[in-house]
Every structure is written in C-alpha cells, then in structure tokens.
C-alpha positions as CSV (number, residue, x, y, z in Angstrom):
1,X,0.0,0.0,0.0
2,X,1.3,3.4,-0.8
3,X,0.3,6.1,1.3
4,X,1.9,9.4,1.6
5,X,1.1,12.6,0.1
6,X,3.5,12.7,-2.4
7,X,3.0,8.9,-3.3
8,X,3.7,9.6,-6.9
9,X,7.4,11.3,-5.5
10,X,10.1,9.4,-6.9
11,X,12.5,8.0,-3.8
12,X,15.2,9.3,-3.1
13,X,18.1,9.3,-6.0
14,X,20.4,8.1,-3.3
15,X,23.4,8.6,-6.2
16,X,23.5,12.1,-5.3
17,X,22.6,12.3,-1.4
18,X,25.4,12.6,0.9
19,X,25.3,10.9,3.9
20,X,26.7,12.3,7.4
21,X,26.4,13.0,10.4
22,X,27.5,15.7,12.7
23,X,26.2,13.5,15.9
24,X,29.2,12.2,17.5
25,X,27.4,9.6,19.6
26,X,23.0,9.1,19.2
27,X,21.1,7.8,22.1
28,X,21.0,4.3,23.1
29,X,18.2,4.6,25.0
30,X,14.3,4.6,23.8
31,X,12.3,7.1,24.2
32,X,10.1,6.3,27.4
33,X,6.4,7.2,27.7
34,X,5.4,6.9,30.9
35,X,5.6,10.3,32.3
36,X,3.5,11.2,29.6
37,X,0.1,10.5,28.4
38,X,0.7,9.4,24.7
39,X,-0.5,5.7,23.6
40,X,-1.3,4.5,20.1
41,X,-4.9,5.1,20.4
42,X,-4.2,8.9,21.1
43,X,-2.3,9.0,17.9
44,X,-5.0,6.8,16.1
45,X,-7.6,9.3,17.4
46,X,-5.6,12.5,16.1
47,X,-5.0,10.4,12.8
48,X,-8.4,9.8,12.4
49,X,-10.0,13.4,12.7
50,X,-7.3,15.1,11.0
51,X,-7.3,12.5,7.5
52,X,-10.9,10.8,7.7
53,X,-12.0,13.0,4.8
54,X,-8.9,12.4,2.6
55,X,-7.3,8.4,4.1
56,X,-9.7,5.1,4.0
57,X,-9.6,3.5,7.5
58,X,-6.6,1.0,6.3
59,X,-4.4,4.2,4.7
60,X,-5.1,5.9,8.5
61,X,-4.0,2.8,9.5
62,X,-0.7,3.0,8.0
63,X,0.0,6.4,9.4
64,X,-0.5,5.6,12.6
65,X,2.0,3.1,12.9
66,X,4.2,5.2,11.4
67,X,4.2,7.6,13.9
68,X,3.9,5.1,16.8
69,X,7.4,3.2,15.8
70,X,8.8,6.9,14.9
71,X,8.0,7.6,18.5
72,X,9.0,4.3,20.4
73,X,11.9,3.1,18.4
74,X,13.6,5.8,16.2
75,X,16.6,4.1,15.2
76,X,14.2,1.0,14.2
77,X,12.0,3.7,12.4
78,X,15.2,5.1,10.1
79,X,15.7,1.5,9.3
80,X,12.3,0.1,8.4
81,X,11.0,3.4,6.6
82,X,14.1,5.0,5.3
83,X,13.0,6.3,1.7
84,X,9.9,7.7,4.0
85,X,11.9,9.2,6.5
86,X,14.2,10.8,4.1
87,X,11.2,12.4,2.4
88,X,9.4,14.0,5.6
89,X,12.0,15.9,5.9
90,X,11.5,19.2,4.5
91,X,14.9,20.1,2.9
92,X,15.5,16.4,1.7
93,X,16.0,17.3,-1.6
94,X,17.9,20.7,-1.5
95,X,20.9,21.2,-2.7
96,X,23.4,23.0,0.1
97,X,25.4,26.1,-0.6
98,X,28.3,23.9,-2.2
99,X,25.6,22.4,-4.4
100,X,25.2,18.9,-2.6
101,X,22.4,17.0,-0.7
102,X,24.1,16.4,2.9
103,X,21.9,14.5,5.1
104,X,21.6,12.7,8.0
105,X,21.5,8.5,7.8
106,X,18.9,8.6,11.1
107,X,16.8,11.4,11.1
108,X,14.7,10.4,13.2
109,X,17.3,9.3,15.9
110,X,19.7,12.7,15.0
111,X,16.3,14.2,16.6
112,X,15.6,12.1,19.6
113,X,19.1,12.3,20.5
114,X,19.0,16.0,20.0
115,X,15.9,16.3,21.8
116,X,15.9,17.2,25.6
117,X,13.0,15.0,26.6
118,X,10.4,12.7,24.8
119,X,7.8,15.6,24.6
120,X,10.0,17.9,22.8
121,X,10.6,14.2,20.3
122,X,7.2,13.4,20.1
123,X,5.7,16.7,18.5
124,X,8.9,17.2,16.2
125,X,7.7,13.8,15.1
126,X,4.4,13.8,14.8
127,X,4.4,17.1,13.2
128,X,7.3,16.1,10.4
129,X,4.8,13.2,9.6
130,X,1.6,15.0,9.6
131,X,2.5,17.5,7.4
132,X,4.2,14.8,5.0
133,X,0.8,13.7,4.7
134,X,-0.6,17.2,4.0
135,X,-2.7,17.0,7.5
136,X,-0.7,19.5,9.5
137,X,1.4,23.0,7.8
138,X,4.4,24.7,8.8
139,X,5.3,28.0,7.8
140,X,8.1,30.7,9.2
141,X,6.6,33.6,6.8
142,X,3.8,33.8,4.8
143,X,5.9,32.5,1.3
144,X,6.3,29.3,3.2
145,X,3.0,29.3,4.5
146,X,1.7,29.5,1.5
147,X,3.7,26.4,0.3
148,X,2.4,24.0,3.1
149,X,-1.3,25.3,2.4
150,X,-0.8,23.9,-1.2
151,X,0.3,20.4,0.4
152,X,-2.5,20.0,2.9
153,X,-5.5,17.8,2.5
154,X,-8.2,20.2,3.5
155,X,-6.8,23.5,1.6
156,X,-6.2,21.9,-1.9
157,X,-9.8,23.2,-3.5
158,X,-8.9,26.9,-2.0
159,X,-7.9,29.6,-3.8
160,X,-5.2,31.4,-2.4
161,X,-4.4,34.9,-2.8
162,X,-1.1,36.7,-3.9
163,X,1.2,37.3,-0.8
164,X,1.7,40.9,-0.2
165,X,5.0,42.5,1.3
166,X,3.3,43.1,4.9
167,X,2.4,39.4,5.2
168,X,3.4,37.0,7.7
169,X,2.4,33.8,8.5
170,X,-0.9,34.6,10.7
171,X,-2.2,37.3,8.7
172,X,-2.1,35.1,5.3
173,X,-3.3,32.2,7.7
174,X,-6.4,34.8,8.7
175,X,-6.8,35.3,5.2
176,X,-8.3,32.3,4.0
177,X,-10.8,32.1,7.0
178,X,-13.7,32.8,5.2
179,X,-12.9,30.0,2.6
180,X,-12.9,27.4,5.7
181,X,-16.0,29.4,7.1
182,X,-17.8,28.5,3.8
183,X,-16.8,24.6,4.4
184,X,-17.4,24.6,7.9
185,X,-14.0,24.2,8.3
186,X,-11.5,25.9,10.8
187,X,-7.5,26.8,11.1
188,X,-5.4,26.4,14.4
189,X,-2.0,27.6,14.6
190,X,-0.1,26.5,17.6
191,X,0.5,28.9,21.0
192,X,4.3,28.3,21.1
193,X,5.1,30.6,18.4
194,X,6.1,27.5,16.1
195,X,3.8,28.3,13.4
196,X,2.6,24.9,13.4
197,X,-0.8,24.7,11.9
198,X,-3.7,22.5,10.9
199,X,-7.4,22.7,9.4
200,X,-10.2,20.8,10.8
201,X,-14.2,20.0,10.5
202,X,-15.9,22.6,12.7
203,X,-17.2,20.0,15.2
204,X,-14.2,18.0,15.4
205,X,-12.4,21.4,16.7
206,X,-13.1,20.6,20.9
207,X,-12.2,16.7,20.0
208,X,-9.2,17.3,18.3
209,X,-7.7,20.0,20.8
210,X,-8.7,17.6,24.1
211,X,-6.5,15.2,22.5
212,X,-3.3,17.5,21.7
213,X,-3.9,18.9,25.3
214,X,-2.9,15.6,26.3
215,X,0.7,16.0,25.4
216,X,0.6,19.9,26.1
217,X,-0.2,20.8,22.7
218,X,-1.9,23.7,22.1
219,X,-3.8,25.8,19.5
220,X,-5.2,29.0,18.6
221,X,-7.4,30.5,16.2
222,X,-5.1,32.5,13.8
C-alpha cells in the first residue's frame, strides 16, 4: 500500500545524497512514555479526525504506525522506513550552498538524540509526519506558509491569494478564513510561536484540541 502525500514522488536518487552525520554519539536509549500521556490510540484518534475526509480507514492505519514506531523506536523507524523518512523531511532534496544534498543516515534518531526530553521528540515527530501527509502545515513567513497550504488535504480546492510585502504567517493564515468558514472548516496555529498549523471539521475542533492537550499541545485560532 502506498500512502503518503507525495505517493507519486520518486524516492530518493540516493546517487547524489550525501550521507553524514555531525552526531558524534545518538542515544542508546528509547524514548520512554510513561511520564507522559501518549498511547497509540491517542495517535490513532488524532490520525483519524485530521485525514478521515482524505485516508480510507486502512491508509489511516498506516500512518498511525508510522508515527507510533517513529516515536517508540527511532533508530528502528530510520531503518524500516528510510526512503519515507528521508522524504518527511522538509529540505531532503535541496541542494546545500556547495551544491550537494548532505543528510543525515537517522533522522529520526539525530532528533531524539537532539531532543531534551520525549515531549519535545514526540511533536517534532508527529508534526514532520503530519505534514508529509498534507494534515498539519508549517510556515516561518507567509511564502512558506503558502507552500504548506498547497500540500494539505483540506486546503487543496482553496484559492489562495497573492502574498503581499506586509504578510506573515498569521495574517495570510487569517486570510483564508472565510474559505474554511464556507466549508465549515477551521484553522489552528499553535500557542508556542512555532507556526505549526492544521485545518479541521468545525465540530471536530473541541475533540481534536482535548487530544493535543494531552501532550501539552496547544492551538489557537489565527
């Protein structure tokens, strides 16, 4: 089964990627999940709201387990997934300044080892496979904002408007508020000045942001 948002992406021309890493020593350990409140069926349930519109119940599936190895065994996760993993990240295929792709052979475990706790692993994670998927956006300015909208499930029927020169990434966000308003839809950028976002059905919205709160996630209307 192929399922991905870019499914039709060729993998990675691995003739031309660089691999190497700057970690001088990852983590042996796992990450461990009992201090926080983060199962499978949370992930499932997040899955489930977020792609039931755009996945079929085995495609959701899929995902989930995705996200549930990425969590509890990153090294294994590289392993098992690595054309995937390679492709959720968002500069996989950009050339560096001396005209090379340099990255990483563990993403996922350059992260985790990076990471000062599993909370902090967890929602780079998640988030780097959400938005893969076109369920969740990321955007630093309103250029790249633009960008992820394209990508994501729920935006790719709107019509987006020219960015102007006094953009940013929550005023282009609150411009295509009354598109989602017209499809009973609704945006929700994170409160940690990430400019994580995501789009979801009107009365989904309390569902979906119990279940973030669970691993101290939260949103805001842009």
């Amino acid at each position: 089964m192929c399922v991905g948002a870019y499914a039709q992406e060729p993998l990675p021309d691995y003739t031309i990627i660089q691999f190497k890493s700057r970690i001088k020593e990852y983590k042996s350990k796992k990450p461990k999940f009992d201090k926080i409140k983060i199962d499978k069926e949370l992930i499932s349930d997040i899955v489930r709201i977020l792609g039931k519109s755009h996945y079929s119940k085995e495609e959701r599936a899929v995902i989930t387990e995705k996200i549930w190895l990425a969590f509890i065994d990153p090294r294994k996760f590289d392993l098992v997934f690595k054309d995937y993993a390679i492709r959720t990240l968002p500069y996989w295929n950009k050339l560096n300044f001396q005209g090379k792709i340099v990255l990483d052979p563990n993403p996922y475990l350059k992260s985790w080892t990076k990471a000062d706790n599993e909370q902090d692993y967890f929602k780079i994670a998640m988030n780097r496979i959400l938005m893969y998927e076109g369920l969740m956006g990321y955007g630093e300015d309103a250029k790249e904002t633009k960008k992820a909208l394209v990508k994501m499930k729920y935006a790719k029927n709107l019509k987006f408007r020219a960015i102007s020169s006094k953009d940013w990434t929550n005023s282009y966000l609150q411009s295509i508020k009354p598109q989602l308003n017209e499809k009973n839809l609704i945006m929700q950028i994170t409160n940690n000045g990430n400019y994580e976002f995501m789009i979801c059905e009107k009365a989904k919205k309390a569902e979906l942001l119990k279940l973030f709160s669970r691993m101290r996630w939260k949103f805001i209307n842009p």
